[in-house]
Structures are given as structure tokens and as C-alpha cells.
C-alpha positions in Angstrom: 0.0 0.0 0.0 1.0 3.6 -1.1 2.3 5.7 1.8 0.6 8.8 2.0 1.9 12.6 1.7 3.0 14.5 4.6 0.0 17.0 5.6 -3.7 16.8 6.1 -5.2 13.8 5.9 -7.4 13.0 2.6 -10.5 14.5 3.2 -12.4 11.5 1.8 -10.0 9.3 3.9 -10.7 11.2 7.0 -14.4 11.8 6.4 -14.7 7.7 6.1 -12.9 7.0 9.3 -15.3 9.6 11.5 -18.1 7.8 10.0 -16.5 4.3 10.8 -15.6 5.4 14.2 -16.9 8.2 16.0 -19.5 6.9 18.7 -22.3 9.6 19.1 -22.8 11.1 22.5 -25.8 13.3 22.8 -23.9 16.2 24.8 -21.7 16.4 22.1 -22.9 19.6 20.3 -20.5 19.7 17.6 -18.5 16.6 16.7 -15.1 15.9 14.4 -16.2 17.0 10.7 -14.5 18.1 7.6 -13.6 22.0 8.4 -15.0 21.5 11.8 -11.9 22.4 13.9 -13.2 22.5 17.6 -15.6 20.2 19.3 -18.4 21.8 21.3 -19.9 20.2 24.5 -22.9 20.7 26.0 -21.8 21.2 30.2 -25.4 22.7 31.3 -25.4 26.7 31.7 -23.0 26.7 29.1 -20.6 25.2 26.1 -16.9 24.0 26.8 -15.1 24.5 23.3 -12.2 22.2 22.9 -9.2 22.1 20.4 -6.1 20.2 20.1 -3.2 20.7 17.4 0.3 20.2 17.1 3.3 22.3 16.2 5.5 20.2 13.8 6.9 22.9 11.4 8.2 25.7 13.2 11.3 25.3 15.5 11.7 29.2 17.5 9.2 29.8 19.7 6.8 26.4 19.5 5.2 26.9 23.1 4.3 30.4 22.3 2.9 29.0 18.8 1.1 26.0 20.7 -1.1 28.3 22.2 -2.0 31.0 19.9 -2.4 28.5 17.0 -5.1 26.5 19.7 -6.7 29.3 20.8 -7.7 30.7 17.4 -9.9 27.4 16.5 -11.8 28.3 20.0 -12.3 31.8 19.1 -13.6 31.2 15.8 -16.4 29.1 17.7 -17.1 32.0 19.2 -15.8 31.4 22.8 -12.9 32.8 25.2 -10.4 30.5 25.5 -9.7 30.1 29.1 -7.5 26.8 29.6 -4.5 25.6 28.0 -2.8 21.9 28.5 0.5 20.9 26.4 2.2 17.6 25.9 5.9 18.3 24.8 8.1 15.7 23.7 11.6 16.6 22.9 14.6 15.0 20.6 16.7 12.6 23.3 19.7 14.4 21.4 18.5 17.5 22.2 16.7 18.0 25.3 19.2 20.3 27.4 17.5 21.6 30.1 17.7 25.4 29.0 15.2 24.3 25.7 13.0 22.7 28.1 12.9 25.9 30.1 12.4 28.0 26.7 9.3 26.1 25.7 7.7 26.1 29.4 8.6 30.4 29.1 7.4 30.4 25.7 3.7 28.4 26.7 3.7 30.9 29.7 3.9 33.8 27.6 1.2 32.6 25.1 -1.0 32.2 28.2 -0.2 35.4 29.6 -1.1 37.6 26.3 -4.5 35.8 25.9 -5.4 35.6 29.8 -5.5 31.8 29.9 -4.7 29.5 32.4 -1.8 26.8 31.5 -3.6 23.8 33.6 -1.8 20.7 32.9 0.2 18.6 30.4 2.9 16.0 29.9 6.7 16.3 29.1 8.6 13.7 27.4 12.5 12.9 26.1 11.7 10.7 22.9 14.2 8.5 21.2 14.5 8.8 17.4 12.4 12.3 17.4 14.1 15.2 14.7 12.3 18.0 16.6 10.7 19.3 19.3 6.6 18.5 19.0 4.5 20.9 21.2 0.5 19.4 21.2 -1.8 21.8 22.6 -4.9 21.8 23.7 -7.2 24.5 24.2 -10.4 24.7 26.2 -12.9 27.9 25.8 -16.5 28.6 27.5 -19.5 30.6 25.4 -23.2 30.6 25.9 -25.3 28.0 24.4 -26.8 30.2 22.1 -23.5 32.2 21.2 -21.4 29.6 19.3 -20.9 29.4 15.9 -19.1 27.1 13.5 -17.6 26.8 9.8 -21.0 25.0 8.7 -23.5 28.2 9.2 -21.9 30.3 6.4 -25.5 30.8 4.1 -25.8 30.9 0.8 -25.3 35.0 -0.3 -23.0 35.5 2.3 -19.6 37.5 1.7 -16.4 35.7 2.6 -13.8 38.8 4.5 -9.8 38.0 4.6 -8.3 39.4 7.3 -4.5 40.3 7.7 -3.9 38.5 4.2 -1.5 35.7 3.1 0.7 34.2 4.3 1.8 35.1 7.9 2.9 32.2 9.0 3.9 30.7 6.3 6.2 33.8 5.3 7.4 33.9 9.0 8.4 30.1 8.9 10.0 30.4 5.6 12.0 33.7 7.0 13.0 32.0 10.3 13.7 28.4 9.0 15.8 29.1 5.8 17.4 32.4 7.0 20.9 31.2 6.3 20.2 30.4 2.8 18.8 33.6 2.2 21.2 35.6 3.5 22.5 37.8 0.9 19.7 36.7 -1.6 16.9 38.1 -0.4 17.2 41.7 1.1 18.0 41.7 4.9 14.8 44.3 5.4 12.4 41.5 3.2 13.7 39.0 6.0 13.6 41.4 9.0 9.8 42.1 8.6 8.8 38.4 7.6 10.6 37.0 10.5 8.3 39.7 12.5 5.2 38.4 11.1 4.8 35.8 14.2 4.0 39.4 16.1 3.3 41.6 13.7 0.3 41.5 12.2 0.5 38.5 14.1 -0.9 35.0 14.0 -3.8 35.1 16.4 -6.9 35.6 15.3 -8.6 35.9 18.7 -9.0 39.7 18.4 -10.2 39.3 14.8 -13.2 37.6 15.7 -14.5 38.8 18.8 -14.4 42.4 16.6 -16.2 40.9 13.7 -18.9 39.1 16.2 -19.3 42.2 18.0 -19.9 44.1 14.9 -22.8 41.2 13.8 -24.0 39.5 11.2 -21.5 36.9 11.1 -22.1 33.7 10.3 -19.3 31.7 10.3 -15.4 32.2 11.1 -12.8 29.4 9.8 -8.6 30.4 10.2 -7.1 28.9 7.2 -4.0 26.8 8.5 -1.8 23.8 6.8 -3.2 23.9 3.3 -3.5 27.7 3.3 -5.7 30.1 2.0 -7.2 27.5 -0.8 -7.5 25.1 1.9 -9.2 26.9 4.7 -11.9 28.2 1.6 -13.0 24.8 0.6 -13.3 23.7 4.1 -15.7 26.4 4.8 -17.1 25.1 2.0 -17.8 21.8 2.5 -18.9 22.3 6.2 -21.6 24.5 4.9 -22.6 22.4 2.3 -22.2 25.4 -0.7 -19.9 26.7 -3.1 -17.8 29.9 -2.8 -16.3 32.0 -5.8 -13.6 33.9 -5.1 -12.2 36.8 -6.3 -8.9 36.4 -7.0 -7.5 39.9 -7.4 -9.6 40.6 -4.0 -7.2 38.3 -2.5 -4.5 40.6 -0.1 -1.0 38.6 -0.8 1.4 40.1 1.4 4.5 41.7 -0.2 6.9 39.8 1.2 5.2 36.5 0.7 5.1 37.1 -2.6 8.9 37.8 -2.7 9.6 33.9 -0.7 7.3 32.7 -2.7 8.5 33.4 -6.0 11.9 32.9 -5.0 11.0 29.3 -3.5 8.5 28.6 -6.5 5.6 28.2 -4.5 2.1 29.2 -4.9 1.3 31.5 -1.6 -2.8 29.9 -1.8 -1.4 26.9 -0.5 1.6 28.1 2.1 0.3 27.8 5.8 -2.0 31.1 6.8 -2.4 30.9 10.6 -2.9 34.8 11.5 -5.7 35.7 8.5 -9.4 34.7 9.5 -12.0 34.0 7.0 -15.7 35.5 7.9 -18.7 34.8 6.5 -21.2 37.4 6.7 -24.6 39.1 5.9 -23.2 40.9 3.1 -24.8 44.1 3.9 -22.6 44.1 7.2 -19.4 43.8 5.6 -18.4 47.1 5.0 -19.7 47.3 9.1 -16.9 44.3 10.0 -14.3 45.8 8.0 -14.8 49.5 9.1 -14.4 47.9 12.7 -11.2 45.9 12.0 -9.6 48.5 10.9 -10.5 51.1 13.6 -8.6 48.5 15.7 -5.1 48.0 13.0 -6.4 44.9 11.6 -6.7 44.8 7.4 -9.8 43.0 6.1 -11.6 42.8 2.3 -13.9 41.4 0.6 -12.4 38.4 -1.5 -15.8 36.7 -2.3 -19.2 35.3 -1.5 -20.8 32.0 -0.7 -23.0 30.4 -3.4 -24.8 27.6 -3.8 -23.1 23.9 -3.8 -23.7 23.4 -7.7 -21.5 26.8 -8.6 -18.7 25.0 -7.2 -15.6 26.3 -5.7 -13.9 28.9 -8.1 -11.5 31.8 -8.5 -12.6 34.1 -10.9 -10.5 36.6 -12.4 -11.0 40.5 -13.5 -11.6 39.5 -17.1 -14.5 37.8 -16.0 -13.0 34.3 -16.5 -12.9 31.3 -13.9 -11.0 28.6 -13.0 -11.4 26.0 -10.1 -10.2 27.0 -6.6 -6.7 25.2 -6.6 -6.4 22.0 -4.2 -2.7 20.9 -2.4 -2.3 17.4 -1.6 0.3 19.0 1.3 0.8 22.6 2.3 3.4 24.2 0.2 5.9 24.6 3.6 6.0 21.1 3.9 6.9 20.5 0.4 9.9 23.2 0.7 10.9 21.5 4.0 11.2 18.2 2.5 12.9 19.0 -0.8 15.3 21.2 1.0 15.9 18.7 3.5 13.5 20.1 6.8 
């Protein structure tokens, strides 16, 4: 049997295994689902939102990414998150205690910008490992009738970008591979992307609590590993439409562009933690945006949902159209492993 790609699973591989083996419980609210990145639980006078992922591609600051990259899929339910637990395991090669006590700082700062509590966990020296892993998992609390998910998005909706593309994929790119691009790509290009982890950022947890405030949202999803492309079909499929893009809408950011071409990768696909996709009445986008930006945070209009038969496109000023581009694995893991990780 063929190995698969390093990445996402298949989504028709994953979608037949939930089916196989995911036991209903009737205080599960939300369960696992294509595009459904949090599960919601029904805990009486209100909903515990839990998320769990893993770092696995960025090396500096993994605890602090840990808990930003968890706590975005809990705000995009539409819930605080409140309580943080870690399991890091760590190279037997490489597990000095002074990286040990960088991760723990690094957790404790995430924790401390987003007013969570870091509650529990498991450390681990692993044999065989090639890099630090850091899985996180984040718990939130909202109101039974306050949560949200990517399957409400409605048919006529417009799809917002914040930020734009790639933040963390350009930071990762800048961080990982700065000794090859040393004297290649200008040191001010490399400066700023590096930045990108802070500035704009990759949380997304102020993003949506000013779009919700603002109203008429309907769904938030934070495109991750498989990018922008990626986190748009998702919200797709959990809604059960279509969605046509405009592609010139699209905010690429400058320097992204310059890795990108550089690398000869396609920035829709490159890891996009720190832009968050809304889906909202469309008479309330100029509202959302207006408030975004009051607060430093870039947003546009890049498209609308429409219904499942139109598909998933990207449609161009000319008034052409192609199909929204699919990745079998995120573009950063296909640099990784042809430059050797």
C-alpha cells in the first residue's frame, strides 16, 4: 500500500474513518467534521469548546505558537479560551534543560497575552524524534446560544480576509531558511517576515471577537496547513455550498510574494495561521471591515458563498474562472522536505 503525503489527511480518507468510528454522545454539540476544527460540548449553563493541534513545522518559539495556533480554533467558535494543557516531547539528542525551560517560558507567555490559564500537560524525552513537537490543547467557554461554526456560512454571504496571506507561512519560511537567504533576499524583506509571528500577528482571537461584536457573522474558519485555498474549501464543505472567489480581492502580502516566487511556491497553499476568513450578511461587511480596521487589523472582501452546484472557483478581473486550486500538502512542507527540513 502507497504511503501517503506528509499534511492533512485526505479529506475523503478522514471523512470515512469519522463515519467508521466516531460513537455519538448526545452532549456532544459539535463533533469531528471536515472543516470542523473544535468540538463543542454541552456542560449545562454553558458550552466548553475544545481544540487540540500540534506544532510540527516551526522550530523558534513552539510553546508560544502552541497556544496562539489553539486558541484561534476556539475563538472562531465564538468562545474565550480560558485553559490551556501541552504535551511536549523533545529529541533525546537535544533536550538540554535550557530548551525545556524556553518552551515552558514560551507556553507561559502565550497564556499570559491571551489571559489563559496553562492547567496541565505531559513532558517527554523521545528516542528517534528530529524536533521538538509541542501538542496543545485548548479549552474555551460561550453561551449555548453564542457559538458558531464553519457550517453556518449561508448561501449570499460574503467571505472577509483578514490580515492576508501568508503570515505564517512567510514567517516560517524567513525563520527556517534564514541562512540560505542571507545575501539573496534583502535583509529588510527577512527582517519584517521573520516579524510576522508578532506583527500583524498570528492570532486571530481579536479578529473575531471584533467581527462578532460588529454582527451579522455567520461563520469564522482560520485557514491553517493547506493555506488560504484550503481553509476556503473547508468552509465550504462544512456549509454544504460553493464559494467564488475573487482572485484579485485576494491581499497577498508583499513579502510573501517575494519567498514565494523565490521558493516557486504558490502563496494559496503556504500555511496562513494569523488571516481569518468570515462569512457574513453581506450588507454588514463594510460594518466588520470598518471595525477591523478602527482597531489595526486589514480586512476585504475576496468573495461570496453560493450555492453547492457553482462549485468552488477563482474568478478573475476578465470575467474568467478557474477551479479553486487543491494541495495534496501545504506548500511549507513540500519546501521543507525538498530542502531537507
Amino acid at each position: 500500500m502507497d504511503s501517503l503525503p506528509s499534511g492533512k489527511l485526505p479529506p475523503d480518507l478522514l471523512a470515512s474513518l469519522l463515519r467508521k468510528y466516531v460513537q455519538p454522545d448526545p452532549r456532544v454539540v459539535v463533533g469531528p467534521g471536515i472543516g470542523m476544527d473544535a468540538a463543542i460540548l454541552d456542560v449545562g449553563d454553558r458550552c466548553l469548546v475544545a481544540k487540540t493541534d500540534p506544532i510540527t513545522y516551526a522550530a523558534e518559539q513552539i510553546g508560544w505558537y502552541a497556544v496562539h495556533i489553539n486558541a484561534n480554533d476556539v475563538a472562531c467558535c465564538g468562545a474565550r479560551p480560558r485553559w490551556f494543557l501541552a504535551t511536549v516531547l523533545l529529541p533525546a539528542r537535544q533536550a538540554t534543560a535550557a530548551l525545556i525551560e524556553a518552551i515552558f517560558r514560551q507556553i507561559s507567555e502565550g497564556c499570559r497575552q491571551l489571559d489563559v490559564a496553562w492547567c496541565g500537560g505531559h513532558t517527554e524525552i523521545v528516542a528517534d524524534l528530529p524536533r521538538p513537537i509541542v501538542v496543545g490543547q485548548m479549552m474555551g467557554e460561550v453561551a449555548p446560544d453564542r457559538w458558531l461554526t464553519a457550517a453556518g456560512a449561508r448561501a449570499g454571504d460574503a467571505v472577509l480576509l483578514t490580515k492576508g496571506i501568508a503570515v505564517e507561512g512567510t514567517a516560517l519560511i524567513a525563520r527556517e531558511k534564514r541562512e540560505s537567504l542571507a545575501g539573496v533576499i534583502p535583509d529588510a524583506v527577512l527582517r519584517r517576515s521573520a516579524q510576522f509571528l508578532e506583527t500583524p500577528g498570528i492570532s486571530v482571537v481579536r479578529d473575531a471577537r471584533i467581527a462578532l461584536e460588529t454582527g451579522g457573522v455567520h461563520a469564522l474558519h482560520d485557514p491553517t496547513e493547506g493555506g488560504l485555498a484550503g481553509g476556503l474549501w473547508e468552509l465550504a464543505q462544512a456549509s454544504g455550498l460553493g464559494i467564488a472567489v475573487d482572485e484579485d480581492q485576494i491581499p497577498v502580502l508583499a513579502e510573501c510574494q517575494v519567498l514565494a516566487d523565490h521558493f516557486g511556491l504558490d502563496p494559496l497553499g503556504l500555511i496562513a495561521s494569523g488571516a481569518l476568513l468570515i462569512a457574513a450578511e453581506s450588507d454588514r461587511a463594510a460594518a466588520i471591515i470598518e471595525r477591523l480596521q478602527a482597531d489595526g487589523i486589514r480586512a476585504a472582501v475576496i468573495g461570496r458563498m453560493v450555492p453547492a452546484e457553482d462549485g468552488c472557483t477563482l474568478r478573475r478581473r476578465d470575467g474568467t474562472s478557474r477551479p479553486l486550486p487543491t494541495f495534496a500538502r501545504d506548500e511549507i512542507a513540500r519546501l521543507f522536505e525538498q530542502n531537507g527540513g
